[in-house]
C-alpha positions as CSV (number, residue, x, y, z in Angstrom):
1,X,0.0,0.0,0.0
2,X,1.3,3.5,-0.3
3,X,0.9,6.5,2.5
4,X,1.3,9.5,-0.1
5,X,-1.6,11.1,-1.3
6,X,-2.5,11.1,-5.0
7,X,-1.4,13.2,-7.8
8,X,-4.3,15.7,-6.8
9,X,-5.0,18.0,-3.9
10,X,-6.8,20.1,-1.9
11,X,-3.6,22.7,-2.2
12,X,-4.3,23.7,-5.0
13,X,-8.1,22.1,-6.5
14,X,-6.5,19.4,-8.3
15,X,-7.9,16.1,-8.9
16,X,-7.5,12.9,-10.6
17,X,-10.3,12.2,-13.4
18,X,-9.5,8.3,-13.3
19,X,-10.8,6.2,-10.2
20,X,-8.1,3.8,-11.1
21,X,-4.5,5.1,-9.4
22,X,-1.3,4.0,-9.8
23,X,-0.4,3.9,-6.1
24,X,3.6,4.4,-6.6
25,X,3.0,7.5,-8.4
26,X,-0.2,8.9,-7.6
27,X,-1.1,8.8,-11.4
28,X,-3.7,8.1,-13.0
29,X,-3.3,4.3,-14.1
30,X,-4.5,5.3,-18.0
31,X,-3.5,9.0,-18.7
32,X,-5.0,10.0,-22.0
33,X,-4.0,12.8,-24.2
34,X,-7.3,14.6,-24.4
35,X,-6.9,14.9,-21.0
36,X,-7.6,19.3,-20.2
37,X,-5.4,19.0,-17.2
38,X,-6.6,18.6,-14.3
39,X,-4.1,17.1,-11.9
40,X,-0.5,18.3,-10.2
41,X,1.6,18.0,-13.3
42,X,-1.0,19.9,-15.5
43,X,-0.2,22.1,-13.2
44,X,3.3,22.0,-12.9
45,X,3.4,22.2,-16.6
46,X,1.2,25.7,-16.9
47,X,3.0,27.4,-13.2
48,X,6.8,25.6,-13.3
49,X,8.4,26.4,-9.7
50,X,5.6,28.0,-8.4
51,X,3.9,24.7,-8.3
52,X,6.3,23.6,-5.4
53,X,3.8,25.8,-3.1
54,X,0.2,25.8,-2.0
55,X,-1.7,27.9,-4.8
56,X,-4.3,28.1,-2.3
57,X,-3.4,30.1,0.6
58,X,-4.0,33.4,2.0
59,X,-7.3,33.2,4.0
60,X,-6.8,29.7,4.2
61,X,-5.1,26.5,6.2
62,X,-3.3,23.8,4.7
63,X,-1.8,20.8,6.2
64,X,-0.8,17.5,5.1
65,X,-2.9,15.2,3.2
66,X,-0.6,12.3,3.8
67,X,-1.8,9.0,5.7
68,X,1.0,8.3,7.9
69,X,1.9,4.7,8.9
70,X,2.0,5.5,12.3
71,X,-0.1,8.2,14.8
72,X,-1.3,8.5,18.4
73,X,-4.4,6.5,16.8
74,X,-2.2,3.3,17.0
75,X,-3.0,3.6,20.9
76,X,-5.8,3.6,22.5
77,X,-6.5,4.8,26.1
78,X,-6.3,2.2,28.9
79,X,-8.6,2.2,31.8
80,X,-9.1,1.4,35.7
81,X,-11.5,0.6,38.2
82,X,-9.9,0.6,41.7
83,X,-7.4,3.0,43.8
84,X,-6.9,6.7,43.2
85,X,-3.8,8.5,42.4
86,X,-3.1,12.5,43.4
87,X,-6.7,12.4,45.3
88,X,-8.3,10.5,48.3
89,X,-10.3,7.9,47.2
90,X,-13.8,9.0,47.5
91,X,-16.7,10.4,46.1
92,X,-15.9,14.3,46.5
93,X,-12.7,14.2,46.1
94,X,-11.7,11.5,43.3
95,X,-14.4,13.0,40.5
96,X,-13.5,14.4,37.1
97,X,-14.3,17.9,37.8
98,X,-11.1,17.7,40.6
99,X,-8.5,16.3,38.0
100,X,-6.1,18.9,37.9
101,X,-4.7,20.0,34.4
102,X,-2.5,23.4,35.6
103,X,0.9,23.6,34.4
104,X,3.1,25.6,35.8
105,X,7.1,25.9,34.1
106,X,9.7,28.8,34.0
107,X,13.5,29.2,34.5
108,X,13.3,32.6,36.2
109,X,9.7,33.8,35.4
110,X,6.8,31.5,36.5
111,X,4.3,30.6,33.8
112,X,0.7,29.1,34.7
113,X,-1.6,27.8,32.2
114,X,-5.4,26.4,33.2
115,X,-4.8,23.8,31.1
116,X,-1.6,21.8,29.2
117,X,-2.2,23.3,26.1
118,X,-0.6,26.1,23.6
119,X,-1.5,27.9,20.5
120,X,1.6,27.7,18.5
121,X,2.4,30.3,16.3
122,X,0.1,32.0,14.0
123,X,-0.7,35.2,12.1
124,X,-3.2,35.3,9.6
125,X,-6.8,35.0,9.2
126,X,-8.8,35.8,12.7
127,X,-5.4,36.1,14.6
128,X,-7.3,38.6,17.3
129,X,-9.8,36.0,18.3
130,X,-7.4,33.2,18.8
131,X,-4.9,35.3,20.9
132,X,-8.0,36.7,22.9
133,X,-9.6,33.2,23.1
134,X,-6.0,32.0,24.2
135,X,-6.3,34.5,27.3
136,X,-9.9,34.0,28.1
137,X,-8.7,30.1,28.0
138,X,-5.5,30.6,30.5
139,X,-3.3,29.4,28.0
140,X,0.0,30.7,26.0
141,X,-0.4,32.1,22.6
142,X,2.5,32.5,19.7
143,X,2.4,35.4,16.9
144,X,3.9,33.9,14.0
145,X,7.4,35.1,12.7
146,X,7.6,37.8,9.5
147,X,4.8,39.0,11.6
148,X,5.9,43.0,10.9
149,X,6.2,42.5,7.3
150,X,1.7,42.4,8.1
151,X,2.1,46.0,9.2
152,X,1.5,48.9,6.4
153,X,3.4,51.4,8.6
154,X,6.2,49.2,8.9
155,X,9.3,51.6,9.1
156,X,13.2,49.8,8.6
157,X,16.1,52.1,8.9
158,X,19.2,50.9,8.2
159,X,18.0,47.1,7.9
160,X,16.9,47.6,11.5
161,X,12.8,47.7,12.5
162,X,11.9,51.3,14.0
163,X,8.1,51.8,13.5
164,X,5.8,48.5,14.1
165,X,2.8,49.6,15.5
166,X,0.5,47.3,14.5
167,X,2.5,44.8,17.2
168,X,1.1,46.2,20.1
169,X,-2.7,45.9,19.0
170,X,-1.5,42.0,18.6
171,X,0.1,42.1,22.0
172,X,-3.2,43.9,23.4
173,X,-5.2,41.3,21.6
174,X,-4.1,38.8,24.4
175,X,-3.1,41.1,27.4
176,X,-7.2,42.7,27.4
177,X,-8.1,39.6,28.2
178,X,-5.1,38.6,30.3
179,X,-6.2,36.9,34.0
180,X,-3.2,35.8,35.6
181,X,-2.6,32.8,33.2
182,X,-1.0,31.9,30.2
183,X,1.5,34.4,28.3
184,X,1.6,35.9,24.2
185,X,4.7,35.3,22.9
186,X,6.6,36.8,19.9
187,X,8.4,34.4,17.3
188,X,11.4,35.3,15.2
189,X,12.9,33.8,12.3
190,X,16.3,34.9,11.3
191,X,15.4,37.6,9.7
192,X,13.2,39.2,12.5
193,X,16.6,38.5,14.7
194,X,18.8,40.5,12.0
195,X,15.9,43.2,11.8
196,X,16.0,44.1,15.5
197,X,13.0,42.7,16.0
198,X,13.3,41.2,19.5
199,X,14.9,44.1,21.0
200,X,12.0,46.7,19.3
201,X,8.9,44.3,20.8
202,X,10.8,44.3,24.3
203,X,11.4,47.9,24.4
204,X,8.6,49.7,22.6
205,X,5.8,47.2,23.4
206,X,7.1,46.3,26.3
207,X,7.0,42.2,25.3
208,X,7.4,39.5,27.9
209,X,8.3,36.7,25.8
210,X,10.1,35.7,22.7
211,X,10.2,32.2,20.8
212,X,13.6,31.8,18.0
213,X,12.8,29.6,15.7
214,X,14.5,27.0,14.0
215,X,14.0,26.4,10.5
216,X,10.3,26.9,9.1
217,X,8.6,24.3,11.6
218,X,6.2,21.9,9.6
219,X,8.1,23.6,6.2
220,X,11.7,22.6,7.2
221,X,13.2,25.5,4.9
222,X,11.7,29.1,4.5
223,X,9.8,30.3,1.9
224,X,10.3,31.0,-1.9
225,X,8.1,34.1,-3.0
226,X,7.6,35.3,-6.2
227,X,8.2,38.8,-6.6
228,X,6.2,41.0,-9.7
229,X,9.0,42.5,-11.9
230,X,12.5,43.9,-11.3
231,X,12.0,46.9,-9.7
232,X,10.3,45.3,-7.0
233,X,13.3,42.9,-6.4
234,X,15.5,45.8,-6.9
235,X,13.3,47.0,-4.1
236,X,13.4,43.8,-2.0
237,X,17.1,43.7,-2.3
238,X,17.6,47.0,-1.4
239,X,16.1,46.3,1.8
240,X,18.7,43.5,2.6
241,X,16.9,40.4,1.8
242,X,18.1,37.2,-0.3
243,X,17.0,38.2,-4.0
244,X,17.3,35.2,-7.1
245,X,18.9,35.7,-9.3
246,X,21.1,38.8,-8.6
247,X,18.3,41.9,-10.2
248,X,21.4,43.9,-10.5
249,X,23.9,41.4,-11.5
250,X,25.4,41.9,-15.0
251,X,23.3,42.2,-17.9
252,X,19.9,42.6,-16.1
253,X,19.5,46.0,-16.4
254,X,19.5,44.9,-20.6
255,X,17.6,42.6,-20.1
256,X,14.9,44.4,-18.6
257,X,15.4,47.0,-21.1
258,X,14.3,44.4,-23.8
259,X,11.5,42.4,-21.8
260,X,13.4,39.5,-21.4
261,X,14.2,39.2,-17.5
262,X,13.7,35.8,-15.7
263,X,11.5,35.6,-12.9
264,X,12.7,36.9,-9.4
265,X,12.2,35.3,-6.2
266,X,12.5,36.6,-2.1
267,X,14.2,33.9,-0.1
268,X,14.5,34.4,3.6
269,X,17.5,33.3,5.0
270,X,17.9,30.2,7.0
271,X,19.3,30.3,10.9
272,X,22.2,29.2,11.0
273,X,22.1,29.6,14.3
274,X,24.1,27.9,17.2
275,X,25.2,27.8,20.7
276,X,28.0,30.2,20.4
277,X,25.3,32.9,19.2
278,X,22.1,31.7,21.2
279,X,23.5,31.5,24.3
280,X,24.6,34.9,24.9
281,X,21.6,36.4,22.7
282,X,19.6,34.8,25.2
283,X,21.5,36.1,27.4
284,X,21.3,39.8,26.1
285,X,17.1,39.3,25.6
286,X,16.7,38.8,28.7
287,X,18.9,41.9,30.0
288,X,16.5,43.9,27.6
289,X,13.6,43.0,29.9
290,X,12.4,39.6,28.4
291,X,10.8,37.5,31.0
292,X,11.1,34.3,29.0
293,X,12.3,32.8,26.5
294,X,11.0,29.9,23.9
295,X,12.5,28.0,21.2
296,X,10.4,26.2,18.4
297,X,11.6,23.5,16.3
298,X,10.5,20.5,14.1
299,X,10.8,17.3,13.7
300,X,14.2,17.0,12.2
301,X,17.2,14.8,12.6
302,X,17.2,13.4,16.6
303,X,20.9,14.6,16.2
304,X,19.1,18.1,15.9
305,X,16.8,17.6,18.2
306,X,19.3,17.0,20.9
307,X,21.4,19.7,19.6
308,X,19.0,22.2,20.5
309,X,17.5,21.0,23.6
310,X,21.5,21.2,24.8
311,X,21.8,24.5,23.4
312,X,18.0,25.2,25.0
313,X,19.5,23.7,28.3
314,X,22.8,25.9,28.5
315,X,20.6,28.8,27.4
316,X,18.2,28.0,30.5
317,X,15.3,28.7,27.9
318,X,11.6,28.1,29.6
319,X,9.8,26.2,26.9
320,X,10.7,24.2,23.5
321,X,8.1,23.6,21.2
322,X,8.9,20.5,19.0
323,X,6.2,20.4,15.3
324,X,5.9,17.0,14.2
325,X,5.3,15.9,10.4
326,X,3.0,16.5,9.0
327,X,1.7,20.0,9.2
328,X,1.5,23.4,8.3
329,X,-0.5,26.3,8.4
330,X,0.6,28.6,5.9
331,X,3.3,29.1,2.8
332,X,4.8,25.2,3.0
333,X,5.9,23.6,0.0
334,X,3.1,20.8,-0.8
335,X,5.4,17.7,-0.7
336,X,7.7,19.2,2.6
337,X,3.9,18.6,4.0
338,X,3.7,15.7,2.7
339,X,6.9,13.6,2.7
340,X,9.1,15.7,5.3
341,X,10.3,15.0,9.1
342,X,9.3,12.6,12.1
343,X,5.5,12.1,12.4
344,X,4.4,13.7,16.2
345,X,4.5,10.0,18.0
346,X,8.1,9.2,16.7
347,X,9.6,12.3,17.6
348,X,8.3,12.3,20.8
349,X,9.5,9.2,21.5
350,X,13.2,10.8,20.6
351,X,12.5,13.6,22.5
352,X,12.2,11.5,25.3
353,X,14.8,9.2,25.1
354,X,17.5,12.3,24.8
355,X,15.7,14.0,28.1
356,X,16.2,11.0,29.9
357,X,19.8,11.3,29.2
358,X,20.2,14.4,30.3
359,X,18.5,14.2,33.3
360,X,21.3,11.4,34.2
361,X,24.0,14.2,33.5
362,X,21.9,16.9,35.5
363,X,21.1,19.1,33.1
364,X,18.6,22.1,33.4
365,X,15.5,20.4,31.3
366,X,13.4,23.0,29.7
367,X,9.7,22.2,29.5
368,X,8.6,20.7,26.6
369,X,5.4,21.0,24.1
370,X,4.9,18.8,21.0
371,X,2.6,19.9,18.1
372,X,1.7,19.1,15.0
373,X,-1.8,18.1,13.9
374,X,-3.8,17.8,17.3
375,X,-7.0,18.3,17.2
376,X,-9.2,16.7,20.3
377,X,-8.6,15.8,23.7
378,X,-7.9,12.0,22.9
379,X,-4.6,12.8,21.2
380,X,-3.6,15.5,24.1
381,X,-4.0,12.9,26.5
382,X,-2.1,10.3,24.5
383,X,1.0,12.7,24.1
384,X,0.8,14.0,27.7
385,X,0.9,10.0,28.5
386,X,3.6,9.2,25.9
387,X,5.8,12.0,27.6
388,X,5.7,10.4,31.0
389,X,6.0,14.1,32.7
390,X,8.3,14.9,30.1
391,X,6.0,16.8,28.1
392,X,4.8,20.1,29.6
393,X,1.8,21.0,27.1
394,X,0.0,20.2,23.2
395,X,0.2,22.4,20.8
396,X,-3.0,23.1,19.4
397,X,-2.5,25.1,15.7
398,X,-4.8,24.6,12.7
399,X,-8.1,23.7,14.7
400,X,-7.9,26.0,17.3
401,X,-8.0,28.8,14.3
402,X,-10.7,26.8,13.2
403,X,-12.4,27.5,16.2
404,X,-11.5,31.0,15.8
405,X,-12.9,31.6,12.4
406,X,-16.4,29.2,12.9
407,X,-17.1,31.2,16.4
408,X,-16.8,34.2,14.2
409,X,-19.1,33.2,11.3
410,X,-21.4,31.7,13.3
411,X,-22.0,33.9,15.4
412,X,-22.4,36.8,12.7
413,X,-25.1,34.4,11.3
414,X,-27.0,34.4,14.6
415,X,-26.8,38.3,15.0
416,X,-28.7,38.4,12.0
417,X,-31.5,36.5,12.3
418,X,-30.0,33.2,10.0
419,X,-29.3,30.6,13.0
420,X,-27.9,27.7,11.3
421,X,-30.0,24.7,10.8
422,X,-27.6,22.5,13.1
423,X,-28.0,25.1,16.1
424,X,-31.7,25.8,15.8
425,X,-32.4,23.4,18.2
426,X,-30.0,25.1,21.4
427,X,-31.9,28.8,20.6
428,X,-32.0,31.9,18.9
429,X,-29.5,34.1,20.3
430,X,-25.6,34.0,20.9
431,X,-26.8,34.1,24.8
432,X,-28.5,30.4,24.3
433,X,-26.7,28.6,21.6
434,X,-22.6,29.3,23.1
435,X,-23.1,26.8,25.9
436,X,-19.8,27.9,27.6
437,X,-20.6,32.0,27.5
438,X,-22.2,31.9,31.4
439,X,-18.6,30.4,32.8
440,X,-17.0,33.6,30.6
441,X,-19.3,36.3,32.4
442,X,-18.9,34.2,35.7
443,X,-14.8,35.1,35.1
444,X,-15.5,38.6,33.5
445,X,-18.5,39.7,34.3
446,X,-21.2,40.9,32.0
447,X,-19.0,42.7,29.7
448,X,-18.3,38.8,28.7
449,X,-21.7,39.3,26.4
450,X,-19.9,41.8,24.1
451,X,-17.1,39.9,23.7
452,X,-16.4,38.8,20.1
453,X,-17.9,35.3,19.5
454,X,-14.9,34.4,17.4
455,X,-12.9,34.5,20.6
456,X,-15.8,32.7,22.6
457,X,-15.5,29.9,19.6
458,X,-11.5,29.3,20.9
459,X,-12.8,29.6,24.9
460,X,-15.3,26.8,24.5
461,X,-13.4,24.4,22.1
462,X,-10.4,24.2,25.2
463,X,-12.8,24.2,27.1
464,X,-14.0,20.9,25.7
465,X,-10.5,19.5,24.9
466,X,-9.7,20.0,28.7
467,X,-13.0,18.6,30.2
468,X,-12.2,15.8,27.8
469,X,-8.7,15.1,29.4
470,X,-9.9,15.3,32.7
471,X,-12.7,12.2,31.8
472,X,-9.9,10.2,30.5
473,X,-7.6,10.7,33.3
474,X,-10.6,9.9,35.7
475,X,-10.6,6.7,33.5
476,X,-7.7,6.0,34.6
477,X,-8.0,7.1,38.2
478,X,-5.8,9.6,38.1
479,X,-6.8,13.2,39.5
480,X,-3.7,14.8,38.3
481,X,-2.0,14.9,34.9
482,X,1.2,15.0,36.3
483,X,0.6,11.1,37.0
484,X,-0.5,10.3,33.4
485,X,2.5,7.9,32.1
486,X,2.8,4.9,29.1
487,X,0.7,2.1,31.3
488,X,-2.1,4.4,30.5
489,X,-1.9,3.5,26.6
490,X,-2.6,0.3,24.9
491,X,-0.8,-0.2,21.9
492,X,-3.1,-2.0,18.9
493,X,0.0,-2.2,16.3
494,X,3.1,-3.8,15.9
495,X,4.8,-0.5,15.1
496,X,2.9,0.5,18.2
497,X,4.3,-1.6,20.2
498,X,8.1,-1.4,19.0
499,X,7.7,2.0,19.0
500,X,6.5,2.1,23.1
501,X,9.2,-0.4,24.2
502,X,12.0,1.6,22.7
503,X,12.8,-0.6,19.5
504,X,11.5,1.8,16.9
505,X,15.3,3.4,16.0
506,X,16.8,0.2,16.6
């Protein structure tokens, strides 16, 4: 059988006309030449390069489309009937609604979260609602990185930023909310770094916390744009980015002259960072006045992965965020989605094998969240379990802005007077249909009605993924997540199994 999807996708509204594939190549089995093109390499032929990347995007997710071999679904959740750990065994006290799901981590600046989840990093589409529904939630929220180049008023002097105002209305976006949980945080590529953008946020806006990222997360490299003519890469190279090829390299400015200039393309610069930089740039951020400090990588080679949570140990960093394959919620190249690092599972199981080790050498551990296409609280608890303690938190991405955007439209709808047919039945005003508004004004008070229902749509979906944890661990009789380890998961594979008894990278 094969795991890759076919020669068609969602990406980009391609589709194979045969029902008959050939699995190996995604092909259809008969390809005829009457064929109007309809499929990826129609389309490759008609856009060339630009075909490497999602023609869909913009107001849009995308993630992979690829069945992997292996997932959290391979397990399912095991269950108990006597005892009680981290409560006394009785009625009051051993229930689900006592199961407690606060983390708390943070190397000089204490962090509490309601709930061991995080909204890694994002900034597109209805990014106010799911920062404010991260706050109203109690959980930590991630802007995504190139996040100035969203600003009109953007200002750069000198290839440093000096005029970003549009950061602190995302900042604000969380901290109006804000209740004593959870933190925003600011992530920045390379670029950002080389742009002074950590040192503007911490200054200006006055930001607590900033993520450097590794790589592009679920892409693995950063993005190729294409840019409209010459003068705008003149433009774009004048600024100090990566420009191919050369727009004022020999014989372009002829070229130009006679219409006959290739196509130019923006290429953002990958980190090359390591520990001699990091460690005293962490340093130095944190002199500035950041309170903490986050790294974010993917699901690369283990020897990576180990690299940086050494360098993330030295650096006494807070958080890591590892993104499993596959994933994605933005400019990815299609088949990077596809075809490109360690599925969530597996590289938590690496994760955990090199924290082990260094917790025999007694090094600082930083905590530890794994993302990378969760989506319900069956697959929280399964990674929380997997982790053994290890793991700190989830990240929750792509649905959690799916939450954000269907809170929005559906409430919109119900303002004016067109309830959807599937909520008819719960009432005919925001008030009755969002079950989980009361428990809002019961925390804010009535302002809680004007709040926007986008941001009620991310409240209520944690909500549900945390009262859905805290059932499972009351499965299991355990009234504390900190308790949740692998006896709680059944394996129902053989890859399963390897995988939990430590033989997968045998």
């Amino acid at each position: 059988m094969t795991y890759s999807p076919k020669a068609s996708s969602a990406f980009n509204d391609t589709w194979n006309r045969s029902t008959f594939i050939s699995p190996q190549s995604g092909m259809c089995s008969f390809c005829t030449e009457e064929c109007s093109g309809t499929c990826e390499i129609a389309l490759a032929a008609v856009l060339g390069m630009k075909a490497v990347y999602p023609t869909n995007t913009g107001a849009n997710q995308v993630a992979s489309e690829k069945d992997y071999p292996i997932d959290f679904s391979h397990f399912n959740i095991n269950g108990r009937v006597f005892g009680a750990t981290g409560a006394n065994p009785t009625f009051e006290e051993a229930n689900i609604y006592n199961v407690k799901l606060e983390r708390v981590f943070g190397k000089y600046n204490e962090v509490k979260m309601t709930m061991p989840v995080i909204l890694p990093a994002l900034i597109k589409m209805n990014w106010e609602d799911y920062f404010a529904g991260a706050a109203m939630a109690g959980v930590c929220c991630v802007i995504g990185e190139d996040a100035k180049n969203k600003d009109p008023e953007l200002i750069m002097e000198n290839g440093k930023v000096v005029n970003f105002p549009m950061l602190g209305k995302i900042l604000d976006s969380f901290r109006n909310y804000y209740r004593g949980y959870g933190q925003i945080i600011l992530q920045c590529n390379v670029e950002d770094d080389m742009n002074g953008v950590p040192e503007y946020a911490i200054k200006v806006h006055k930001a607590d916390a900033i993520e450097l990222k590794f790589g592009q997360s679920a892409k693995g490299t950063q993005p190729v744009v294409r840019l409209k003519n010459r003068e705008e890469a003149l433009k774009k190279q004048a600024a100090g980015s990566l420009v191919y090829p050369d727009p004022s390299g020999p014989g372009m400015e002829e070229a130009h002259k006679e219409g006959v200039c290739p196509n130019f393309y923006y290429y953002s610069r990958l980190p090359f960072w390591d520990e001699e930089y990091l460690v005293p740039r962490i340093a130095e951020l944190r002199e500035m006045g950041a309170k903490n400090i986050y790294l974010k990588m993917a699901g690369y080679d283990p020897q990576d992965l180990e690299k940086v949570l050494r360098i993330g140990s030295k650096a006494e960093v807070d958080m890591i965020t590892f993104d499993g394959a596959g994933g994605g919620s933005g400019y990815s190249p299609t088949k990077m989605m596809n075809e490109w690092g360690l599925p969530p599972v597996v590289m938590e199981e690496a994760i955990c094998r090199i924290v082990d080790k260094m917790k025999e050498e007694g090094c600082w551990i930083p905590a530890i969240t794994i993302t990378g296409g969760f989506a319900s609280e069956d697959q929280v608890f399964k990674s929380l379990a997997y982790g053994e303690g290890k793991v700190t938190a989830v990240g929750i991405c792509r649905a959690a802005m799916t939450a954000s955007m269907m809170g929005k439209n559906i409430g919109e709808q119900i303002k004016k007077g067109e309830v959807p047919k599937n909520f008819k039945k719960y009432g005919d005003t925001v008030e009755e249909i969002f079950g989980d508004l009361a428990d809002l004004r019961a925390l804010y008070g009535k302002k809680a009605n004007e709040f926007s229902t986008g941001a009620i749509g991310v409240f209520s979906y944690l909500r549900k993924i945390a009262f859905g944890v805290q059932h499972f661990a009351a499965l299991n009789r355990k009234f504390d997540i900190a308790y949740l380890d692998r006896k709680d998961l059944i394996p129902l594979t053989r890859d399963a199994k390897d995988l939990i008894q430590g033989k997968w990278f045998e």
